[in-house]
C-alpha positions as CSV (number, residue, x, y, z in Angstrom):
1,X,285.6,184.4,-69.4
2,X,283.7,181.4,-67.9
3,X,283.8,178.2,-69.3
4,X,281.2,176.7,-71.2
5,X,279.2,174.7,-70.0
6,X,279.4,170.7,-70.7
7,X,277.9,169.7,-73.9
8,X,275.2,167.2,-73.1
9,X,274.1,164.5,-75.6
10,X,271.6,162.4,-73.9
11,X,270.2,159.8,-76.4
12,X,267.1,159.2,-76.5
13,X,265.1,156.4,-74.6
14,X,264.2,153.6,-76.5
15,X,261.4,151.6,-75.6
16,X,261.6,147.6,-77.5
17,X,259.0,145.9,-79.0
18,X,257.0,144.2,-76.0
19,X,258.4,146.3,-73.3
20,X,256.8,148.9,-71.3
21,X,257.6,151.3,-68.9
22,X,256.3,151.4,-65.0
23,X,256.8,152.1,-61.8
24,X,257.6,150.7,-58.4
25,X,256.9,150.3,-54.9
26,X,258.8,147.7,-52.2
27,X,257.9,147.2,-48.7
28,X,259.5,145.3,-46.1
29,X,258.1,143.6,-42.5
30,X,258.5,140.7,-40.0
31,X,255.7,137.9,-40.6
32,X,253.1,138.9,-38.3
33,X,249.3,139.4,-39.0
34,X,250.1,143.5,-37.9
35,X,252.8,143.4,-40.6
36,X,250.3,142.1,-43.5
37,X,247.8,144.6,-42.6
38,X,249.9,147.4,-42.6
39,X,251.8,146.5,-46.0
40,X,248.0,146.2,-47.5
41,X,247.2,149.3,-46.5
42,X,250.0,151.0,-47.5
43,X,250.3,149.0,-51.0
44,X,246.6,150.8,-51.5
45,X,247.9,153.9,-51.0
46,X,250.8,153.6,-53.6
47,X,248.2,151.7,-56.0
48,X,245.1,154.5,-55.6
49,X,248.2,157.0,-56.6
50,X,248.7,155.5,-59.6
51,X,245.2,155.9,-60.3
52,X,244.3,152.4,-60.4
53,X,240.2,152.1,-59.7
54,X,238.0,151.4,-56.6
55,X,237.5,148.1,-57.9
56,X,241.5,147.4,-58.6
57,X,242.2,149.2,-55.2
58,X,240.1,146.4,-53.2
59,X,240.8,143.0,-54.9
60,X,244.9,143.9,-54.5
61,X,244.1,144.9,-51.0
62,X,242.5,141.2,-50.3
63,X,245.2,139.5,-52.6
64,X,247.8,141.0,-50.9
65,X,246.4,140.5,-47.6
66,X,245.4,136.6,-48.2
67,X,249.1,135.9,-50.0
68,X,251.1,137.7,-47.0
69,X,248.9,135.6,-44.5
70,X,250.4,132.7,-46.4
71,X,253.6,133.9,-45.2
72,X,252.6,134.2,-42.0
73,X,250.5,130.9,-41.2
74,X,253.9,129.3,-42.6
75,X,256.5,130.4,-40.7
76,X,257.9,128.6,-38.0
77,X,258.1,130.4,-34.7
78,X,262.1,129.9,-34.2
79,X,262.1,132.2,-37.4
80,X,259.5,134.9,-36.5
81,X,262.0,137.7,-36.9
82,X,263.1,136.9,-40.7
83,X,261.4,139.3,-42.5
84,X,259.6,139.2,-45.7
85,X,259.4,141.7,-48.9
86,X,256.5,143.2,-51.3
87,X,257.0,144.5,-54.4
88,X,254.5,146.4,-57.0
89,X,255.3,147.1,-60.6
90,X,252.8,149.4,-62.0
91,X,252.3,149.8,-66.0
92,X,249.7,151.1,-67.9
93,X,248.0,148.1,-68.6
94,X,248.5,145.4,-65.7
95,X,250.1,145.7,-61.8
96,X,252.7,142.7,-60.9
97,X,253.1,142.2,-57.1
98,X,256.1,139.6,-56.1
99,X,256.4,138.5,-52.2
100,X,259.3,137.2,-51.1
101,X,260.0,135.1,-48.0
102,X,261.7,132.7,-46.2
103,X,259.3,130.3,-44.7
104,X,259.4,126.7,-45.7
105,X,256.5,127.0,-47.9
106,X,253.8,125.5,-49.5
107,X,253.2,123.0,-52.8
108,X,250.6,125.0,-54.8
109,X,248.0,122.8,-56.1
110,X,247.9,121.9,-59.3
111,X,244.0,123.0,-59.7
112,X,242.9,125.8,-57.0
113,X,238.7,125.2,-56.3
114,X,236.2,126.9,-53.8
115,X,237.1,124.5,-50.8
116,X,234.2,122.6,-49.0
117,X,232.4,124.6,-46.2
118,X,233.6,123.2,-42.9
119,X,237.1,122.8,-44.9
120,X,239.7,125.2,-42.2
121,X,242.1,126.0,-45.5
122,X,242.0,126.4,-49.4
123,X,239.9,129.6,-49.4
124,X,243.1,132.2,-49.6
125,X,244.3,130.4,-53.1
126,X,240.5,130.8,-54.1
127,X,240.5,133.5,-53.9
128,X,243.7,135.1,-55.6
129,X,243.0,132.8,-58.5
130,X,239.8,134.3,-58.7
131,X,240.8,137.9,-58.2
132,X,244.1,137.7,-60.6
133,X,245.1,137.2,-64.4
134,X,248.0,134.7,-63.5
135,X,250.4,133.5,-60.9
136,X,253.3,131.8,-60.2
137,X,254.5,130.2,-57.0
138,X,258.6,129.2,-56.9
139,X,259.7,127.2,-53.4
140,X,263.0,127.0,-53.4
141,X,264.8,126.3,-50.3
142,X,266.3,129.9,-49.5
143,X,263.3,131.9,-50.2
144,X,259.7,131.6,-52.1
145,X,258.4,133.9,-54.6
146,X,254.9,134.4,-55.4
147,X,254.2,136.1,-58.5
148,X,251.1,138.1,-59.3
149,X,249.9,140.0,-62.0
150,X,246.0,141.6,-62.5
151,X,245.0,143.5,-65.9
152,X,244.0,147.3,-64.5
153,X,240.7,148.0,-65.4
154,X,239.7,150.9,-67.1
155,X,238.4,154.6,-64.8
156,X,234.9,153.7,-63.0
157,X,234.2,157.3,-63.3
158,X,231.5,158.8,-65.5
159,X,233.3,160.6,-68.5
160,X,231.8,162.2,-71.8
161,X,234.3,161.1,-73.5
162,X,234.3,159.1,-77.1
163,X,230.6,157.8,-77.0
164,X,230.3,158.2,-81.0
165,X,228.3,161.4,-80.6
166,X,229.0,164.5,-81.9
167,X,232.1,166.7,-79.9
168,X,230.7,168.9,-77.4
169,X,227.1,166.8,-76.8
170,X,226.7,166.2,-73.0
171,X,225.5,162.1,-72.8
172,X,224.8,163.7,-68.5
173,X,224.6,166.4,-66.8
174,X,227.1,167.5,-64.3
175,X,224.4,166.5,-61.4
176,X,223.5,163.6,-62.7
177,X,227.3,162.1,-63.5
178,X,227.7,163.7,-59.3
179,X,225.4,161.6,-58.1
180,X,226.3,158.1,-61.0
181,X,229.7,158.6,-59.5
182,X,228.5,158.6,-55.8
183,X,226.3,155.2,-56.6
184,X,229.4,153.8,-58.0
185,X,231.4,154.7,-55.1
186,X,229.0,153.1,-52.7
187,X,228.8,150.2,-54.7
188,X,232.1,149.4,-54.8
189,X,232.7,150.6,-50.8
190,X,230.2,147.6,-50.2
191,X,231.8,145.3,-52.4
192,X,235.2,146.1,-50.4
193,X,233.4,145.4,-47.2
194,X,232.2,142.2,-48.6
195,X,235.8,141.4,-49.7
196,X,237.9,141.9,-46.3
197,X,234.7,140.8,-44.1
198,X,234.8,137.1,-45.9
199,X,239.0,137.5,-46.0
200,X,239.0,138.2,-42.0
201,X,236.5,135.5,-41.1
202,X,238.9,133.1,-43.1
203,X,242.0,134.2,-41.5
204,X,240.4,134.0,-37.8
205,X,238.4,130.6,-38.5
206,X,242.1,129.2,-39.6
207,X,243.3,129.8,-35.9
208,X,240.4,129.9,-33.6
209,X,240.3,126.3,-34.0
210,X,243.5,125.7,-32.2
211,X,242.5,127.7,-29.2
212,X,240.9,126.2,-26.5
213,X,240.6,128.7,-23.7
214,X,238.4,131.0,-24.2
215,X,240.1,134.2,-22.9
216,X,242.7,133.2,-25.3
217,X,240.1,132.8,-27.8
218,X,238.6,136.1,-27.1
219,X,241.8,137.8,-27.3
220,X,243.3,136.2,-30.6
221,X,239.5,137.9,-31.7
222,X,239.6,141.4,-30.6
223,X,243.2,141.7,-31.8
224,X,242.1,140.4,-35.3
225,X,239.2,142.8,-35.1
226,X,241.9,145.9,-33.8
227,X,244.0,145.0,-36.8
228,X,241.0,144.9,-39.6
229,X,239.5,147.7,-37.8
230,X,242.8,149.7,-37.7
231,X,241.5,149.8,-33.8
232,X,244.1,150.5,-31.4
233,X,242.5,150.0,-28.2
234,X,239.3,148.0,-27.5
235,X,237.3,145.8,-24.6
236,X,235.3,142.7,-24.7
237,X,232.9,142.0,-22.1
238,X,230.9,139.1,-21.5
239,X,227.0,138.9,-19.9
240,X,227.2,136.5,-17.5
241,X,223.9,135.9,-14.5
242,X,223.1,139.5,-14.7
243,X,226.6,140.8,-14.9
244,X,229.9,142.0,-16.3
245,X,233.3,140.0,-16.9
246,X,236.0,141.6,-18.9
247,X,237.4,138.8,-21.4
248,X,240.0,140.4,-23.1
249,X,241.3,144.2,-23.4
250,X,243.7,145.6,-26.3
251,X,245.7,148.7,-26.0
252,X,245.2,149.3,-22.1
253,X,242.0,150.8,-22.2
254,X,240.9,150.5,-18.2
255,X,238.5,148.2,-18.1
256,X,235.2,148.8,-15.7
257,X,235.8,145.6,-13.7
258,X,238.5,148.5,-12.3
259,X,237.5,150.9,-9.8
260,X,238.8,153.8,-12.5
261,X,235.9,152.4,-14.6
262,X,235.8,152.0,-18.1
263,X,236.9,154.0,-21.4
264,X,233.6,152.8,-23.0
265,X,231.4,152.8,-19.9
266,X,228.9,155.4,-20.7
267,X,228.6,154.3,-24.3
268,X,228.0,150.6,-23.4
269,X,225.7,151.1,-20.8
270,X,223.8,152.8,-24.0
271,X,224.4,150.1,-26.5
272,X,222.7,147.4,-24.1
273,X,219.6,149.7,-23.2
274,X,219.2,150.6,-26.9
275,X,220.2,147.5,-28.8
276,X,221.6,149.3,-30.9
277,X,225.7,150.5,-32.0
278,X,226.5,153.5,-30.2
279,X,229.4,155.4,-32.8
280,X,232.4,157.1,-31.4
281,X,233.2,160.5,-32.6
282,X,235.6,163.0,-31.7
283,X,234.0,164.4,-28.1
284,X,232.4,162.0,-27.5
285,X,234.7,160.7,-25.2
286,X,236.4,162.5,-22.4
287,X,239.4,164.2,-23.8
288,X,242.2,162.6,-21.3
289,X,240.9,159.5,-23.2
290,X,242.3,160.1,-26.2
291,X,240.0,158.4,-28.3
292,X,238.9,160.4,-31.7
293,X,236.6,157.2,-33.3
294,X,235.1,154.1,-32.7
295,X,232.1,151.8,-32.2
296,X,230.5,150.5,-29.5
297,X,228.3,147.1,-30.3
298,X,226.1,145.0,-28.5
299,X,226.0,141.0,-29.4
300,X,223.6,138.6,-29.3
301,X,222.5,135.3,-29.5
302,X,218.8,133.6,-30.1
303,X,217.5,137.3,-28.5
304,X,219.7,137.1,-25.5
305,X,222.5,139.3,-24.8
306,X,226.0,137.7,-24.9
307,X,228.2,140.8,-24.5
308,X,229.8,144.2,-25.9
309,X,232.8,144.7,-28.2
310,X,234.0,148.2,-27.8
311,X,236.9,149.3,-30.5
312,X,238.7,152.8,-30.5
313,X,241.3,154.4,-32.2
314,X,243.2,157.4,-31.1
315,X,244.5,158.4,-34.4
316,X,241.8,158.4,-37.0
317,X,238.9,160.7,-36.6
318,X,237.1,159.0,-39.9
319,X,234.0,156.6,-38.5
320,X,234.8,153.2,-39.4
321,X,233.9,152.1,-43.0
322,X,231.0,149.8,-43.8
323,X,233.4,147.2,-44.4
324,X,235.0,147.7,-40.7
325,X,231.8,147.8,-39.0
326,X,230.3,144.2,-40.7
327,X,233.5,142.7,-39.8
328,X,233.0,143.6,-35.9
329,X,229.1,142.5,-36.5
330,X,230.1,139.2,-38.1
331,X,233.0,138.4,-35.7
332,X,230.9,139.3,-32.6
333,X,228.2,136.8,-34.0
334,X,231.1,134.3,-34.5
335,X,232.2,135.0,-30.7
336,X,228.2,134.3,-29.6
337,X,228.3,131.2,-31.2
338,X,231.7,130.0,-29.8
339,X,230.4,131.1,-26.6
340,X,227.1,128.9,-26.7
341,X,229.1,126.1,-28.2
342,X,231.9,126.2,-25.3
343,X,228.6,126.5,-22.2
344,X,227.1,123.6,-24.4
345,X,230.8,121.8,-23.9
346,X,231.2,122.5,-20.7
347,X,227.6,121.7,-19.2
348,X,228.2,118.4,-21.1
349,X,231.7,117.8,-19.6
350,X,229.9,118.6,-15.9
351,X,227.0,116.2,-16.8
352,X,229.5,113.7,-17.6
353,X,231.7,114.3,-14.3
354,X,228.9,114.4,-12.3
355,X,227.9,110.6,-14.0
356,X,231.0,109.2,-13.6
357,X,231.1,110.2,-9.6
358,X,227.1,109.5,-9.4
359,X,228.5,105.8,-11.3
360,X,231.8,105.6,-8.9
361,X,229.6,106.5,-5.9
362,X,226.5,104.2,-6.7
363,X,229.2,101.1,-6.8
364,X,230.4,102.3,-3.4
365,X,227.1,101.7,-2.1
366,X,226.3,98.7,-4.1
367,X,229.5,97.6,-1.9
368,X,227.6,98.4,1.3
369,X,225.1,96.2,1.3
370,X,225.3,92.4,1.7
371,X,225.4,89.9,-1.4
372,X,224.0,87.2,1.0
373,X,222.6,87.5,4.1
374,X,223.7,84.5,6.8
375,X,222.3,81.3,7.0
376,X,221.2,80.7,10.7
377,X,219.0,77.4,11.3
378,X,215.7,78.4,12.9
379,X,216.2,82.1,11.3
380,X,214.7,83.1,7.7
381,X,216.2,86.4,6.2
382,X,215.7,88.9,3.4
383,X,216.6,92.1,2.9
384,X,215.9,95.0,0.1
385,X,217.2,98.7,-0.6
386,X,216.1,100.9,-3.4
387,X,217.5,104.3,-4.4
388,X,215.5,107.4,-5.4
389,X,218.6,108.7,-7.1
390,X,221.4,107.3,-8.8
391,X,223.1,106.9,-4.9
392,X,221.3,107.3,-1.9
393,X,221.9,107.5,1.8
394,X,220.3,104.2,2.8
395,X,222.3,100.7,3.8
396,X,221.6,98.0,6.0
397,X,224.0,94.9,6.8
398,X,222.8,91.3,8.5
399,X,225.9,89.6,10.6
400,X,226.4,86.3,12.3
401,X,226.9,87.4,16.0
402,X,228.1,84.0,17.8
403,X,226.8,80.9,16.3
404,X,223.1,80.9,17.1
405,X,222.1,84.4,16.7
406,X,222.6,87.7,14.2
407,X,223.5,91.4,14.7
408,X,221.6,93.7,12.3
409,X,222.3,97.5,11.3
410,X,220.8,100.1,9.3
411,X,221.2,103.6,8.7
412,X,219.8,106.5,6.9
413,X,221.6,109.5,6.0
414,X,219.9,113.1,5.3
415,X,220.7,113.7,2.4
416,X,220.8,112.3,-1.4
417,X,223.5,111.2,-3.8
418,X,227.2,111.5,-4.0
419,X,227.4,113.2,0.0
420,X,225.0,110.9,1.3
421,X,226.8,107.7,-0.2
422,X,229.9,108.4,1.3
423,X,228.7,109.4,5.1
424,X,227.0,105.7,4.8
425,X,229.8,104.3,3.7
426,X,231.7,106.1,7.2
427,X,229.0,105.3,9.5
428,X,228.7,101.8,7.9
429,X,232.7,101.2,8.7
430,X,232.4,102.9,12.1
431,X,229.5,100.7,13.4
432,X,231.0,97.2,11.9
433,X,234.6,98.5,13.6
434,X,232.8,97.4,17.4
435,X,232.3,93.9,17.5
436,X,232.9,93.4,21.0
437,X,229.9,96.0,21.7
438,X,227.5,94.1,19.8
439,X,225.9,92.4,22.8
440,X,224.7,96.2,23.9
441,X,223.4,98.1,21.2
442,X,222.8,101.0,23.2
443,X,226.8,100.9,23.9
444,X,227.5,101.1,20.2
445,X,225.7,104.0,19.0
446,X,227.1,105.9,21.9
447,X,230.6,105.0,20.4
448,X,229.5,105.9,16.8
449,X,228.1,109.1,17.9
450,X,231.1,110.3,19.6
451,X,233.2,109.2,16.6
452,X,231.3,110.9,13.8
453,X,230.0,114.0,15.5
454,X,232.8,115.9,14.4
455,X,232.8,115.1,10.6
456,X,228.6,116.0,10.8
457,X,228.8,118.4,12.7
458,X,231.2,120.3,9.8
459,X,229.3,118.9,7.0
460,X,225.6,119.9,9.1
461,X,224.5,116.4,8.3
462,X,222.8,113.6,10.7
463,X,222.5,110.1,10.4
464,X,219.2,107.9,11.8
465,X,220.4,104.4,12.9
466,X,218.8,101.1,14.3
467,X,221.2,98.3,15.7
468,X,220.2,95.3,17.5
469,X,221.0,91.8,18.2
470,X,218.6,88.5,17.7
471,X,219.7,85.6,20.0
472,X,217.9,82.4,19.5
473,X,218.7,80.2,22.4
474,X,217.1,82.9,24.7
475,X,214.6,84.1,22.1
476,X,215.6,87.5,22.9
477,X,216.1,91.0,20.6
478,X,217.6,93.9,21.8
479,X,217.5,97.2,19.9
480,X,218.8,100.4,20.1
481,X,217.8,103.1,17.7
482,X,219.0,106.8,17.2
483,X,216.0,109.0,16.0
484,X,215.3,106.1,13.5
485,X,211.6,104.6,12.6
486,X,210.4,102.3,15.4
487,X,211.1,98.7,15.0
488,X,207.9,96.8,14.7
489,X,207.4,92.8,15.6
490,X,204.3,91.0,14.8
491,X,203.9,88.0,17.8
492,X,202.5,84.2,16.2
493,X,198.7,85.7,18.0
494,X,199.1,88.8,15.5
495,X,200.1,91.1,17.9
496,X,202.2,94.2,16.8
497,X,205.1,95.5,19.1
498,X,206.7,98.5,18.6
499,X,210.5,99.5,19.0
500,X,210.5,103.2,19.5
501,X,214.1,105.2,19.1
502,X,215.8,106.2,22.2
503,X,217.7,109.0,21.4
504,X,218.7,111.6,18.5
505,X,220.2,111.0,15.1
506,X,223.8,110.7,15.1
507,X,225.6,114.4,14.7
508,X,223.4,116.0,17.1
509,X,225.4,115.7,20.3
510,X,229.0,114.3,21.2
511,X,228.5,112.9,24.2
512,X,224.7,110.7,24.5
513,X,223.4,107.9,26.2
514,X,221.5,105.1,24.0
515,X,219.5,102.5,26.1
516,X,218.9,99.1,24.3
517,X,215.0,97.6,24.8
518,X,214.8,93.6,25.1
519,X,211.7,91.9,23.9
520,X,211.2,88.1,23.8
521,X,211.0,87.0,19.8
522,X,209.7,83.6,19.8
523,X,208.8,80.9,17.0
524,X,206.9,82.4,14.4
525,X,207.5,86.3,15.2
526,X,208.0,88.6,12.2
527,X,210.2,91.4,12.8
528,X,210.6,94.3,10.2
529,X,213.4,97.1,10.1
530,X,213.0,100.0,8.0
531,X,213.6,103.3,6.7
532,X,211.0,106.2,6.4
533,X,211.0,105.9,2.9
534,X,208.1,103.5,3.5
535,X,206.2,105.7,5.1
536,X,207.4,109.3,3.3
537,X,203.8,111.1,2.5
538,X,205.2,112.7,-0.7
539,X,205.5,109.5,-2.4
540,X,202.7,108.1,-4.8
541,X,203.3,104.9,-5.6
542,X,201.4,103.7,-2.7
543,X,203.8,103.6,-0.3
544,X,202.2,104.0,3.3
545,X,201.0,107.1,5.2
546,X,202.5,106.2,8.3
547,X,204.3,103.5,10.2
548,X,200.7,103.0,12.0
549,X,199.3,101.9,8.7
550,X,203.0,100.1,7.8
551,X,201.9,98.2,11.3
552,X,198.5,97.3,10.5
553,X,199.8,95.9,6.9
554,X,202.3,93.9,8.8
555,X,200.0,92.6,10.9
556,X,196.8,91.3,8.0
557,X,199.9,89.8,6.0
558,X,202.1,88.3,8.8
559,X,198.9,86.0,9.1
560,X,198.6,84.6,5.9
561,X,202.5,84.7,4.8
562,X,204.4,81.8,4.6
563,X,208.4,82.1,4.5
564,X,210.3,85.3,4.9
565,X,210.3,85.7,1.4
566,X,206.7,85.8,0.8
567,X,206.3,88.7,3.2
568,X,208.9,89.7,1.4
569,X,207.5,90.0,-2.3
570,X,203.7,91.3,-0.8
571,X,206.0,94.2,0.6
572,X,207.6,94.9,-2.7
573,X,204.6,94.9,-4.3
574,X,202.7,97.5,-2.3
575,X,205.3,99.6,-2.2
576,X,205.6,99.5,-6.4
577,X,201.6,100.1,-7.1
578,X,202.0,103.0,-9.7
579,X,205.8,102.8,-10.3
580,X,205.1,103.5,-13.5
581,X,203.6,106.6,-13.1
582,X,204.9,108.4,-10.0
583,X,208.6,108.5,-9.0
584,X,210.1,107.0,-6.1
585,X,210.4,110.1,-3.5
586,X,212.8,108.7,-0.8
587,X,215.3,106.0,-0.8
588,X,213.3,102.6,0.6
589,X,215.1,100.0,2.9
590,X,213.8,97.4,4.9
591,X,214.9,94.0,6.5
592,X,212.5,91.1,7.3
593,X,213.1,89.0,10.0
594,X,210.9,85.1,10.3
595,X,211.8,83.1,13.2
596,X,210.7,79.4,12.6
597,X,210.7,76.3,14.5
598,X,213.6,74.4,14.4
599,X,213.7,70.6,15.0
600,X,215.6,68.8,17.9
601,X,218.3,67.0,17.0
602,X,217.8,63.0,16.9
């Protein structure tokens, strides 16, 4: 005979005056951003068993996901692999959530408001006021404990239950609660979008501003997109002068910058000619892909297209919700944006280098030219050079050469700004570096040739120069010029020399002969050195036609002039008629040269 069996006397369970029974969920996870997303999702799950409602379902999801990125904005990096806890308590009437971590925290404010629009933090607490019934934040230093707690709202679905008429009497009909129930659905699927949209543009306007590259930038996106997206895979590609560049790629999708060509090739070569999203369904794709759904979406910005985001994910075959695809629309329009700004930023930052070297350049030619010009008795001098740019190629330089006589140079470079600065500044070193050729001109721009042919030769530039020498006790110039404008010397009877070059510009040839042409330069001569800015036909600010007209201005004003500096002004003022109008079109140079009759010494 068997024995009985054990008599068992359970006694009843007794529930106490204000308690309630429930049940339970935990989850545990490292602070990362992956982490949060996945214990949100999964927390829905547990919650949508319980039968919570659509509504319920999404404000916990955004609750939960804002107060676990709490956690992880907080924690330091030297403590990235401390993990952090959820826990859900589900009763009839309310669901209490408690997270507990480790970081050092943060002091709750005493009165949690909407923050200010450009504000980068504050909208996270906002937002779980908003959505819960009460909270309560301990820091301690071991652990913090956040604790939540949200009434549960009563079923969204369309009963005929107690509605005060009599039992049996349908308030709808089994269509028409169908199709209430799908509005509500909708309704509430849009609401949900609106809900993790607005939480994920928080979340990635928190960080973005600490990123400066933009690769980075673009990467810290499309993983924020991946994660909201539950993408696993995805490519962001950026228009750039009519083509392609790959900025960032999740999940090692081959790219098609690589000569395998792209996962998403076909399909983004169809969202840029459409416009339009082009949806990734199972098939759709090759099958050695992988990929079962996705989307593929042009972005733009003022009508011009910026780029594509491509997202994929190999194991859902659902299409991406509504909420999913307005958070890869908003994002990408955030990403436009930051792109504008960042060309914006960097044109201004090239503006400004290019200033600072146009400013650093244009006081390395204010350096070339001469603050005085030498006083010799029996000599009158002046001297004037004007840029069309910032910097120009022009320069000129007046020396005493013994102690009765001056040696004069000027040069002008092909060329404008920065490059054209700096050859003068070479040429105008090399040609002061032979003093003891000064008496032959000829002999000195046969020495500067040879020693800048190399440097123009690589850079394919040339320089024009005029040298020459002015001795007074023999009343003598002698000038040598290298594809420069002709010299021209007005005599006391009005008559107008010229002082033709006699060779090519410097940079042409290594090895060339330069001869130097004397000419007598007695009392009251007028000799003027120039550039062929004076005589450059684009220009319209009456500048002349030619050096034949220059010559025949020279020769009505050397009459009636008085002192160098006469000559000098009705220059200047021929050369500026409509300055106000018409800009300068070539850098303009010139040196004016009065002998005058000295008297003898008592």
């Amino acid at each position: 005979m068997s024995a009985p069996a054990p008599f068992r006397n359970d006694p009843p369970l007794i529930t106490p005056p204000g308690a309630e029974e429930g049940t339970a969920w935990r989850w545990t996870g490292i602070p990362s951003l992956v982490a949060v997303r996945e214990a949100a999702v999964n927390a829905r799950k547990f919650l949508k068993r319980q039968g919570l409602t659509e509504e319920d379902l999404n404000a916990w999801e955004l609750v939960l996901t804002e107060a676990a990125n709490n956690v992880v904005l907080h924690m330091p990096p030297e403590r990235a692999g401390d993990s952090w806890n959820l826990q859900l308590i589900v009763t009839l009437k309310e669901v209490t959530a408690t997270l507990t971590d480790h970081s050092p925290g943060f002091e709750w404010p005493d009165k949690v408001e909407l923050p200010d629009i450009d504000s980068e933090s504050g909208r996270g607490l906002y937002i779980i006021k908003e959505m819960t019934s009460s909270r309560h934040y301990l820091r301690g230093p071991q652990e913090n404990v956040l604790t939540l707690v949200r009434g549960r709202q009563a079923s969204g679905r369309i009963t005929n239950g107690d509605n005060g008429m009599e039992p049996g009497t349908e308030v709808f009909t089994a269509e028409e609660k169908k199709d209430l129930e799908a509005t509500l659905d909708h309704m509430t699927e849009e609401l949900g979008a609106a809900y993790e949209s607005l939480s994920a543009i928080f979340r990635f306007s928190s960080e973005s501003h600490r990123i400066t590259d933009l690769s980075d930038f673009t990467s810290t996106l499309l993983h924020h997109l991946g994660t909201v997206t539950q993408s696993d895979c995805g490519v962001i590609r950026l228009a750039e002068e009519g083509a392609f560049r790959t900025l960032a790629v999740m999940g090692g999708v081959p790219s098609p910058d690589t000569l395998d060509g792209g996962d998403f090739d076909r399909l983004e070569q169809a969202a840029i000619a459409s416009g339009q999203d082009q949806w990734i369904e199972e098939g759709t794709l090759p099958e050695r892909v992988g990929i079962k759904s996705g989307l593929v979406h042009p972005f733009y910005e003022g009508g011009t297209l910026m780029g594509t985001v491509s997202l994929g994910r190999h194991r859902l075959t659902d299409p991406m919700r509504a909420g999913d695809v307005n958070v890869v629309h908003t994002f990408s329009e955030f990403l436009a944006q930051h792109i504008v700004r960042r060309r914006h930023e960097e044109a201004a930052q090239r503006a400004s280098a290019v200033k600072r070297e146009l400013e650093l350049a244009a006081s390395i030619q204010r350096s070339l030219l001469p603050r005085s010009m030498p006083s010799i008795p029996g000599l009158q001098l002046s001297a004037h050079c004007e840029s069309a740019m910032d910097v120009g190629g022009d320069f000129y330089s007046v020396l005493p050469w013994g102690d009765t006589g001056v040696f004069f140079m000027m040069a002008d470079v092909m060329g404008k700004g920065v490059g054209a600065s700096m050859m003068a500044a070479v040429t105008r070193s090399v040609l002061r570096s032979v003093p003891q050729l000064y008496e032959d001109p000829g002999l000195v721009l046969r020495q500067t040739a040879k020693f800048l042919f190399e440097d123009l030769d690589r850079l394919e530039m040339f320089v024009t120069a005029v040298v020459g020498t002015m001795d007074l006790p023999s009343g003598e110039v002698r000038v040598a010029s290298a594809g420069h404008c002709p010299v021209l010397i007005a005599m006391p009877d009005g008559e107008i020399h010229e002082i033709p070059a006699c060779g090519p510009p410097l940079g042409l040839m290594e090895e060339i002969h330069y001869p130097s042409t004397s000419m007598r330069f007695p009392p009251g001569s007028r000799m003027l050195v120039f550039t062929d800015g004076l005589t450059d036909p684009r220009d319209g600010r009456g500048a002349f036609a030619d050096h034949t007209e220059l010559a025949d201005w020279l020769k009505e004003s050397a009459r009636s002039a008085g002192p160098a500096d006469s000559l000098h002004e009705a220059l200047l003022h021929r050369l500026r008629l409509n300055s106000a109008t018409a800009p300068l079109a070539d850098d303009q140079t010139f040196i004016l040269l009065h002998r005058v009759e000295t008297r003898a010494a008592p």
